[in-house]
N, C-alpha and C positions, 0 to 999 in steps of 0.2 A: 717612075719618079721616086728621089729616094725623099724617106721620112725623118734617115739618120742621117740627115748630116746638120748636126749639130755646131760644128766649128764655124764662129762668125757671127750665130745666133745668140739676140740678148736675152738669155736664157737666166732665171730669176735663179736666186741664191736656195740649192739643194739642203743648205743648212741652216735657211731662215728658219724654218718652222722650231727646228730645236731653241734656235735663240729667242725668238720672242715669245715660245708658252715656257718656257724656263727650265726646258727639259738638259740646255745644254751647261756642263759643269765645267768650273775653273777650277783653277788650282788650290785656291783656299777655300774650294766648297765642298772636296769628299771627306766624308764621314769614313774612316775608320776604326776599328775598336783600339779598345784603352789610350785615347789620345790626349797628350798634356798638351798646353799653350805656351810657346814663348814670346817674350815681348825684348824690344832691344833697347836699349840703353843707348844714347849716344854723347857724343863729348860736346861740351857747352864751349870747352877754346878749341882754336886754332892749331896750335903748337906747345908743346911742352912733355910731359912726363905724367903717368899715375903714379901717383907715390904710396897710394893704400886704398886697397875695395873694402869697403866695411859689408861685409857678403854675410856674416856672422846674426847679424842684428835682421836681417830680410830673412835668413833661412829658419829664423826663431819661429815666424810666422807660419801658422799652422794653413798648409797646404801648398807652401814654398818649397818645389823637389830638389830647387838647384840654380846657384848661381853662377853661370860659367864668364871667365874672365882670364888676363893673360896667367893669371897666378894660381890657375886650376885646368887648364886647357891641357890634354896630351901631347905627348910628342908624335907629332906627323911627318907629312914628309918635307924633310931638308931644302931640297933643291930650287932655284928658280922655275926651273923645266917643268915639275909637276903641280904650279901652278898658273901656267900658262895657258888659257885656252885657245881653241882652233884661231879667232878674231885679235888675239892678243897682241897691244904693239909692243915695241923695243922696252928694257928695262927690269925691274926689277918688280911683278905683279904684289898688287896690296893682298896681303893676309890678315885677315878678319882672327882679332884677340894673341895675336903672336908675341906680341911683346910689350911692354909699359910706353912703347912711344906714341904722340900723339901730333898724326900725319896734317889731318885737316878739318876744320870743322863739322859737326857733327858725324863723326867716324863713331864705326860700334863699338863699343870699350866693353858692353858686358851682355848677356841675356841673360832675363830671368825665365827659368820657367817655374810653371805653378799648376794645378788643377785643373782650374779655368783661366779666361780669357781675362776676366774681369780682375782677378787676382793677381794674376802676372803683371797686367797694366799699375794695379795696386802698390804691388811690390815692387818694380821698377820706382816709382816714383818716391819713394823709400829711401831705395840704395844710396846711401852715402859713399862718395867718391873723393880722395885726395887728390890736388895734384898740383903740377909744379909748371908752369906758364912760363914761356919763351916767345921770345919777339918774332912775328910770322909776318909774311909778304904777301899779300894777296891783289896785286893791283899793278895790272899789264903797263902801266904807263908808267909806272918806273925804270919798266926793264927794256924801254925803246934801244939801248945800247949795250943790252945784254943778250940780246937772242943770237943764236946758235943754231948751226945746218946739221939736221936731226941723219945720226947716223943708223938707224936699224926702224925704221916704221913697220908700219903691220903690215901685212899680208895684202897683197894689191895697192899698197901705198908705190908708187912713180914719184922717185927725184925729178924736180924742171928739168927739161931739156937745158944743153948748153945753150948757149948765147945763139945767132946766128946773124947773119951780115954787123953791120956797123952801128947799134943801136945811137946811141948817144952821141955821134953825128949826124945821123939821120932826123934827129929830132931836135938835135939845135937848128938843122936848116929847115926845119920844116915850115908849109906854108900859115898853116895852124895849126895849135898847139895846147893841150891843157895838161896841168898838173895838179892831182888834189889827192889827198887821203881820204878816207872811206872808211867807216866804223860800224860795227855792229855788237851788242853788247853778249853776256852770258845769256843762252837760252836753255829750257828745259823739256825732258820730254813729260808732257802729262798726259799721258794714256788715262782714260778710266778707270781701268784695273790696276790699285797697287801689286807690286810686287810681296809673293805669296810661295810658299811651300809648304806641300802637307807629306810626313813621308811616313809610311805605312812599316811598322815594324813587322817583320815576318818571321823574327826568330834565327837566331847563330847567322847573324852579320848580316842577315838578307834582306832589302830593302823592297819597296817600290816607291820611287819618289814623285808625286804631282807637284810640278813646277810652273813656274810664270816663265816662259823661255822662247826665243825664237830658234832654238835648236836643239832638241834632246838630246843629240846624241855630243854633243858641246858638251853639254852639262854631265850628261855621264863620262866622257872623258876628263872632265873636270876632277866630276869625285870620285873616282877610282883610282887616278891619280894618289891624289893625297889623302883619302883614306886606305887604300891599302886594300882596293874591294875588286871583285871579279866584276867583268860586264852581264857575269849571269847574276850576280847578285844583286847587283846595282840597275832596276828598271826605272826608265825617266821616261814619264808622260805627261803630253800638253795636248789635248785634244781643241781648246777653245782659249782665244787668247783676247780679252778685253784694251786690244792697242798695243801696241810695241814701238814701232817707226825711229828701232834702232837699239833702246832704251833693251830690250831683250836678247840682242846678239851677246855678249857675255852676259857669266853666269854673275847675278846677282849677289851679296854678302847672306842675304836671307836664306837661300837654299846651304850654303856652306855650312850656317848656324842649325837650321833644324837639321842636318842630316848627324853633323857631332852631338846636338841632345837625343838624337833616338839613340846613336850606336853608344853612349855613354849610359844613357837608362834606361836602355833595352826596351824603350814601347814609344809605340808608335806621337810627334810632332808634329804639330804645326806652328809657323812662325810667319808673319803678316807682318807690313810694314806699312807706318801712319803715309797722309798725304805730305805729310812736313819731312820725314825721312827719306820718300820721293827724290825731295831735292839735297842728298848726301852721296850722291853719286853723279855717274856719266851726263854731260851734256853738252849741247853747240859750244865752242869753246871763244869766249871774246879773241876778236881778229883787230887788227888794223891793216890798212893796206893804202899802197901810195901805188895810184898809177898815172903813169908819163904815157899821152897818145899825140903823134902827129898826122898830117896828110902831107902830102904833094896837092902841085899846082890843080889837080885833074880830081881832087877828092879822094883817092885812093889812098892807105895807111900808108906813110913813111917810114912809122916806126912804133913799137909796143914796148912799154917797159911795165913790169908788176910784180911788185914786193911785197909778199905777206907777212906779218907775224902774228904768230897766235902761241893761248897761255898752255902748257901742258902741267902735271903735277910733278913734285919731286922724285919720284920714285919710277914714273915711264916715260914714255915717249910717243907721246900720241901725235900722228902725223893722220895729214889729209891731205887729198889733191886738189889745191887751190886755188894756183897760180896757172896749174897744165892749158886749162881750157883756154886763157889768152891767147896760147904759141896756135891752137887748133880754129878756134872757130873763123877766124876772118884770114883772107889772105894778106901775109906780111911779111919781106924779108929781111926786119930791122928787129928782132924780137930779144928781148930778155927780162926772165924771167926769176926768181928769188923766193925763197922761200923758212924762214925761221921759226923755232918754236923759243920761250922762253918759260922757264920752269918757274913757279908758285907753288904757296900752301893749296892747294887745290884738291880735291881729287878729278882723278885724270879724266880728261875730256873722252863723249865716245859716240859714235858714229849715230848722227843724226839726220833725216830722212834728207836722201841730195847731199850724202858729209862731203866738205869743202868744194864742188859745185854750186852750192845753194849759196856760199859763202863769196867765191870768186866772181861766181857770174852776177851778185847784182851790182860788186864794184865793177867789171868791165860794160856790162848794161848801162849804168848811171853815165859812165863815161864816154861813152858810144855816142849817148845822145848829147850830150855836152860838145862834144866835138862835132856833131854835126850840125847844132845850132851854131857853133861858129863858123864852121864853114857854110851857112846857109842852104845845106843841102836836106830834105826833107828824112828823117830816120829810117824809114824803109830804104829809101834808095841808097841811102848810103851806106848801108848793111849789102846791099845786093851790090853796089858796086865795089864792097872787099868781099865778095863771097868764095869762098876757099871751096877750089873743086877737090884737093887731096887734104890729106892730115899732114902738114908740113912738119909736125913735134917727131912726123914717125915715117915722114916721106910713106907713105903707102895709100893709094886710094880708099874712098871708102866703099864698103860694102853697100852701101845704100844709102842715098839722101837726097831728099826729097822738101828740105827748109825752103828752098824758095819758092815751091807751092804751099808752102803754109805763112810764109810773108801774104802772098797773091790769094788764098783763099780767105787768110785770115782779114786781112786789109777788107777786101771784097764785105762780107759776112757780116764785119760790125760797124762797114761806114767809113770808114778811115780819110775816104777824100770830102768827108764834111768838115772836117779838119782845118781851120785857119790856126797857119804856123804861128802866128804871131801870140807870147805870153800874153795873158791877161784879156782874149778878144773874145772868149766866148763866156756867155751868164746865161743861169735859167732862174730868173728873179734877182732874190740877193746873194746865189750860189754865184761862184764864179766856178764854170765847167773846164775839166780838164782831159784830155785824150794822151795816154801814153803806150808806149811799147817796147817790147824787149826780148829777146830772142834765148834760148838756151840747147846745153848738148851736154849728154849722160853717156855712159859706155852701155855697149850691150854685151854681155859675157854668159857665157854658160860654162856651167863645174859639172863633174862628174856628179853624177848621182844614180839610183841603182830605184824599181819596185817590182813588186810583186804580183802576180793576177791569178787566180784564181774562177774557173766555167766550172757551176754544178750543172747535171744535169736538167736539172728543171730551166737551166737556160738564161743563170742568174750570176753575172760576172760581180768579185769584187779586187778591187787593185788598190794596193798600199803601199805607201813611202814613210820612212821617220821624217819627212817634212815638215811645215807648220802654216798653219793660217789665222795668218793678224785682223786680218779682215779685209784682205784682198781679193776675197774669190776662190781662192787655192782648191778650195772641194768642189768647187761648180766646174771651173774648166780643166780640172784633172779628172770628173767625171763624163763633160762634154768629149775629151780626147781619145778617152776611152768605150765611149757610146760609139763614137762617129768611129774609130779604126776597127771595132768589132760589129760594126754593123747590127747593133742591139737597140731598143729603148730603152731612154734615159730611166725611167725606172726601174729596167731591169739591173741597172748597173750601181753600186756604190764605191766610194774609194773612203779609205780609212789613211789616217796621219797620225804624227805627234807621238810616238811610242818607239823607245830603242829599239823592240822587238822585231820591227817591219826593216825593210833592207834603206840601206845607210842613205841618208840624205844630205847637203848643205845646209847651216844655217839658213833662215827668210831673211833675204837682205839682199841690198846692190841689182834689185828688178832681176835676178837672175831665175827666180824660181820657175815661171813658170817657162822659159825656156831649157834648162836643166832637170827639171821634174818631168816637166813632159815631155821629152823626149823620152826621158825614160817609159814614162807610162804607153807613151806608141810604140817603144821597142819592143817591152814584153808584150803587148795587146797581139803586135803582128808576131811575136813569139807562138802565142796561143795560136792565133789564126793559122800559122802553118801545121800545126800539130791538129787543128781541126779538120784544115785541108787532108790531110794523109786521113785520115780516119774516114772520111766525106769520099774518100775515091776507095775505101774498102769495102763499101756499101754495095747489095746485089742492086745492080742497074745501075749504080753512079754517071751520070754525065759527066760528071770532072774530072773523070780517069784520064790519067795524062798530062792535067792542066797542070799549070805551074803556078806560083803567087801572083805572079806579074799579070798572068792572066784569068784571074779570080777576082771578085771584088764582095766584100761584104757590107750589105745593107737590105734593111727590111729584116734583121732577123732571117736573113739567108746568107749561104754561097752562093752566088750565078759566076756565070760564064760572062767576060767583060761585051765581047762581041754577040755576046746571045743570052741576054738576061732571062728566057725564057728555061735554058735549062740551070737551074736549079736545088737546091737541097738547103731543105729548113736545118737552122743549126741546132737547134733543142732536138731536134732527131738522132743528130750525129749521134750525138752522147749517148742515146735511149739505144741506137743501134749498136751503137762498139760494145754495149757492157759498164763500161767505164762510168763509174757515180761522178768524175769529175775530172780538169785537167788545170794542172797547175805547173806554174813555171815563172823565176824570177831572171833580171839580166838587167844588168845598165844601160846608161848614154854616159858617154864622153867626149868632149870639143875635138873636133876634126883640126886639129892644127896644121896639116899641110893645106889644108885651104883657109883656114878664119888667119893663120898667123901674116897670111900675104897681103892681110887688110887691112884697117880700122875700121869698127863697129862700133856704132852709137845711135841713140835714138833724136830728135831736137823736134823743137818745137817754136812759137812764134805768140806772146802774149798779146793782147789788145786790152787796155784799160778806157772805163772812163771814169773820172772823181768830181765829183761837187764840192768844193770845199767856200763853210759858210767865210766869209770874207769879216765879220764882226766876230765871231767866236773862235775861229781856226779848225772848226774843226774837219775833218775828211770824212767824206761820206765815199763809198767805192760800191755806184750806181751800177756797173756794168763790166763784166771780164769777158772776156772770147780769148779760148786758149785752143790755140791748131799745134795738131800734134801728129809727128811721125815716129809711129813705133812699130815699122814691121806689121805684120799679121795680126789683128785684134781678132784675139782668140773669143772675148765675151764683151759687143759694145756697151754691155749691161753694166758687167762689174768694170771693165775699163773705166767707163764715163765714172762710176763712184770712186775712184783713185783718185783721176783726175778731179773731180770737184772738191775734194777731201784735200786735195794738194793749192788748188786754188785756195780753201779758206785757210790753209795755214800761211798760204804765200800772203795774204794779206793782213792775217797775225802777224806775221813776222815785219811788214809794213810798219803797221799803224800800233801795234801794242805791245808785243812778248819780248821782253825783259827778265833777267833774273840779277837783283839788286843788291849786291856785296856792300855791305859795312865794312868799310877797313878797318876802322877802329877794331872789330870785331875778329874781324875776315870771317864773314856769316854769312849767308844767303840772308835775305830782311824778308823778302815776300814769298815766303814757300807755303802757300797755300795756295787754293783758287779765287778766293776772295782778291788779292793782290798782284797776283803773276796773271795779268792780264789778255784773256784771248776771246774769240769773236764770241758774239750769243746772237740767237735768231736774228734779230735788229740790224745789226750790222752786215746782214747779207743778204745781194740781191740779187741781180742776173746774173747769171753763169750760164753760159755755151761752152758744151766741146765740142771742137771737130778734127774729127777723124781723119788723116790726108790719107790715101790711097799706098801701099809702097810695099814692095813686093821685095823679097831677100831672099837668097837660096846657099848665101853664104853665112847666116851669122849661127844657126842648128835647122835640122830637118822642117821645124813647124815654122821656121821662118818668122817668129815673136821677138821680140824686141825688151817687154816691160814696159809700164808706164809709170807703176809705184814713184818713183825717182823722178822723170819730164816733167809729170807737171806741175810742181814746185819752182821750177825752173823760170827764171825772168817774173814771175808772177812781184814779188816788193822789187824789183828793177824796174817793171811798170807801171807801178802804181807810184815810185818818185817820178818819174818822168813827168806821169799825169800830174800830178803835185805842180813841176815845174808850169807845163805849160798852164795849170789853171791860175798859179800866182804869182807867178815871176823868181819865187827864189828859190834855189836848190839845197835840197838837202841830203845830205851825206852821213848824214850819222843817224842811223837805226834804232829803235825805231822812230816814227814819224809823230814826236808828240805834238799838241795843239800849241804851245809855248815856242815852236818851233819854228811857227806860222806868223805869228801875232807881231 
């Protein structure tokens, strides 16, 4: 029986230990020598001009090395191209100090640096700044007749499908009928960890840079780019990342800043950014959306119509896929679909965990069950009687789906036939109780990506990717993958991330990684294992001479023979016997397109809500979630489940509190701190289930994973309005769910 088989098992985090006795280091925590502080400055308007840095009167101050601004900044490089990164959408990327204009509120206008930390802060607060103020826009509801079909989105952005059958006949004849728009405001991402660069001077241009990143090698194609620096020069490491969930796919204005004060004062930066600077960048972007849904006589959709617009900034094009998931998730041959960006002082919107999923599905969710309470028909059932066997956006079956057992287990698991349809009929005292639900679907995609592994003889594997782990798991089940295909114990094995130097990875993002990652990590593992095998048959007396892979298997810390595990050879031998101190050997995974491209691949899932909400004060209590989820092969149900519950309590942040509140007068963000941008704390969370549906795929990569990062977000605030509805009667459509809203 074997001991290694690791995959499946909820195997505890390989890198708890570093994180909770403090052993493990971020970005803004390595110490190295002669390091100065920078602190950033940012603009107080909206719009307008600098007209004069008083940089003069700060540099008097004794211990001030330097105040960098557009009117001392070098010439870099020219072109849109080198500062583009891998995740970049359409337009024209923001350049941090490039020139006197002034994009959007709180943009960096200047860094000071200084000695210390304290100084810098000091002297920033100092710097006097001129400038010259112009009328700015910051407020989506102006431009309801401005938006515009965004031509060049980033990298995995899908235009809607066209139209297909008769939409807008189909739905004037329909037998019921709803039509409402759907709001959700600006949201932020607040990881724990602000954004941070510490970057090590090493002397004639050479860098090593510790970043806040969900992609090293992003960020070194970043600044090599536009500083003008070799990839041997330029090393970018994130070994531990305190939160990302998007906020870290491009490269931050921070690392741009400290990487110009080291190579300008030749010693080694750091540059840290407050919690209020936080919200000066990338976030969910305010949406509106109008959807038209009908049926036929039988229940079944007649017709789908979904328009989204949302804000992007002046200068890009930030696009998301919004609307797509309408044309996909339900069968319907009346579908049309829309989709608009409209530009603002903003800075540009950027991909937030579930980006525009999280967004579209809870307006078709809300209106799912809108529609079904009109037609009288119960929301499960009438979810399963549009239930879409292929992807009709892309005509192609799916690779695997398995939703309507997460309806039937989910329904099952938390009760669902206690259930009386009728608003307002169920109380527990003076709560009045409410039961909602909502379905959701994520792509599942795997990208090339390439690692390394390394057997010494002592029989002690180590395998490495420039990867990154947000706190997904990433080290535990690229270590599990690589246990279980080498036939080792987990502690003989470690895998190392986060460093240019290791072979090339994807950003962490879009649930891809650990199907991308690990494939790779089983490529090269079974790389080794054949290179073991040949060695293991050059042995006096080998059993395995002759054998092939197919018919070898490793576990226990051996080779055997599949059909005769008895003959055998310990693998810490091999080594001791070849001579060989070690075997080393790197190789990729790349997506099988002549089978994944005949598909669609995605993950879905099926939310169960229950809410209390007190009937005298408004407010929503969200007693009870059960979230069923299909995602392929649950590599760890350990770190799985913590995604998912991680995803649940954002889904009901995003419910009941997370807001980011613009002053137009201002065009500011008002609440950028934590005290004000409102998300759950212990009290507001209570039962949570996950479950796990069974669902096997041989099409979407070899390990047959899915991701869950992304699922479980999904339907989670479309559930929790539902539950809203039936515990009070009135629906609510505009995001999130304040108490004022109730009352």
């Amino acid at each position: 029986m074997s001991t290694t088989n690791y995959i499946g098992k909820p195997t505890s985090r390989v890198d708890g230990p570093a994180k909770v006795t403090g052993a493990a280091t971020y970005a803004a925590e390595f110490h190295v020598p002669n390091m100065a502080y920078g602190w950033v400055v940012s603009s107080p308007i909206a719009k307008g001009k600098i007209t004069k840095v008083h940089s003069d009167e700060v540099l008097a101050i004794p211990g001030v090395l330097e105040v960098f601004s557009h009117e001392n900044v070098p010439s870099l490089a020219w072109f849109d191209r080198n500062y583009k990164d891998d995740v970049a959408p359409g337009g024209s990327p923001f350049r941090p100090l490039h020139d006197n204009e002034i994009k959007f509120s709180q943009q960096p206008i200047a860094l000071v640096v200084a000695e210390t930390l304290e100084l810098a802060r000091y002297a920033s607060s100092a710097l006097r700044i001129d400038y010259e103020e112009t009328a700015h826009d910051t407020d989506l509801e102006t431009k309801r007749d401005e938006g515009f079909e965004p031509g060049n989105g980033k990298s995995g952005w899908m235009p809607p499908p066209p139209p297909r059958g008769n939409p807008d006949k189909a739905w004037a004849e329909a037998e019921h009928r709803i039509e409402h728009e759907y709001v959700h405001g600006t949201q932020h991402h607040n990881p724990m960890e602000m954004f941070g660069a510490t970057v090590e001077w090493r002397g004639d241009k050479k860098l090593t840079v510790y970043d806040k990143t969900q992609g090293v090698v992003n960020v070194q194609n970043y600044l090599t780019k536009i500083f003008g620096l070799s990839k041997d020069d330029c090393r970018v490491i994130n070994q531990y990342m305190g939160g990302g969930f998007g906020s870290g796919l491009r490269p931050q204005y921070s690392v741009f800043l400290a990487v110009l004060a080291s190579l300008e004062l030749k010693r080694s930066v750091r540059v840290t950014l407050t919690r209020q600077q936080m919200f000066s960048f990338g976030h969910r972007p305010h949406t509106l959306q109008y959807v038209k849904l009908g049926t036929n006589p039988d229940g079944t959709l007649a017709a789908i119509q979904h328009h989204a617009l949302h804000e992007t900034s002046q200068f890009e094009e930030y696009t998301e896929n919004v609307v797509n998931w309408s044309g996909m998730l339900y069968q319907c041959e009346n579908v049309k679909l829309g989709y608009q960006l409209a530009k603002l002082d903003v800075f540009t919107p950027q991909d937030m965990r579930a980006p525009g999923a999280a967004t579209g599905s809870f307006a078709l969710e809300v209106a799912m069950d809108e529609l079904a309470a009109a037609a009288g028909i119960d929301p499960i059932d009438f979810r399963i009687r549009n239930y879409a066997q292929e992807d009709q956006n892309a005509g192609k079956p799916f690779s695997s789906k398995r939703l309507r057992d997460c309806y039937h287990q989910g329904a099952a698991k938390f009760g669902w036939e206690k259930r009386n349809p009728q608003p307002r009929s169920m109380r527990n005292g003076n709560r009045l109780v409410g039961y909602g639900m909502a379905g959701g679907v994520w792509d599942a995609t795997q990208k090339k990506a390439a690692a390394k592994a390394t057997l010494t003889a002592d029989g002690k594997l180590q395998v490495s990717s420039a990867t990154a782990d947000i706190g997904t798991g990433t080290y535990t089940i690229m270590t599990q993958i690589a246990a279980e295909t080498l036939g080792l114990p987990l502690e003989a094995v470690s895998f190392k991330l986060g460093d240019t130097d290791m072979p090339e990875a994807p950003v962490q993002g879009g649930s891809w990684t650990a199907a991308s990652v690990g494939s790779a990590v089983k490529n090269v593992c079974e790389a080794i294992g054949e290179k073991l095998l040949k060695l293991a048959q050059k042995m006096e007396g080998s059993p395995l001479k002759g054998a092939s892979m197919d018919e070898v298997e490793f576990v226990n810390g051996q080779i055997r023979l599949r059909q005769d595990p008895d003959n055998a050879v310990v693998i810490r031998d091999v080594l001791q016997a070849s001579g060989e101190t070690k075997l080393e050997t790197d190789t990729s995974a790349t997506p099988n397109m002549l089978k994944q491209g005949t598909h669609s691949m995605h993950s879905h899932n099926a939310v169960f809500v229950e809410v209390e909400v007190d009937e005298e004060f408004g407010t929503v209590h969200v007693t009870r979630v059960l979230n069923a989820v299909a995602a392929g092969r649950i590599l760890n149900p350990k770190t799985a489940r913590s995604q998912v519950l991680g995803s649940i309590v954002w889904g009901i942040s995003m419910a009941l509190m997370e807001e980011t509140i613009m002053d137009h007068q201002f065009g500011r963000y008002m609440n950028h701190n934590y005290s004000e941008y409102h998300i759950p704390v212990q009290a507001d969370i209570h039962d949570i289930e996950v479950l796990f549906v069974e669902e096997e795929d041989d099409v979407v990569n070899p390990l047959g994973v899915k991701g869950v990062g992304e699922i479980g977000l999904l339907g989670v605030a479309a559930a929790i309005t539902n539950a809203v509805y039936h515990a009070t009667g009135k629906r609510v459509r505009d995001l999130p769910i304040y108490l004022d809203k109730l009352l």
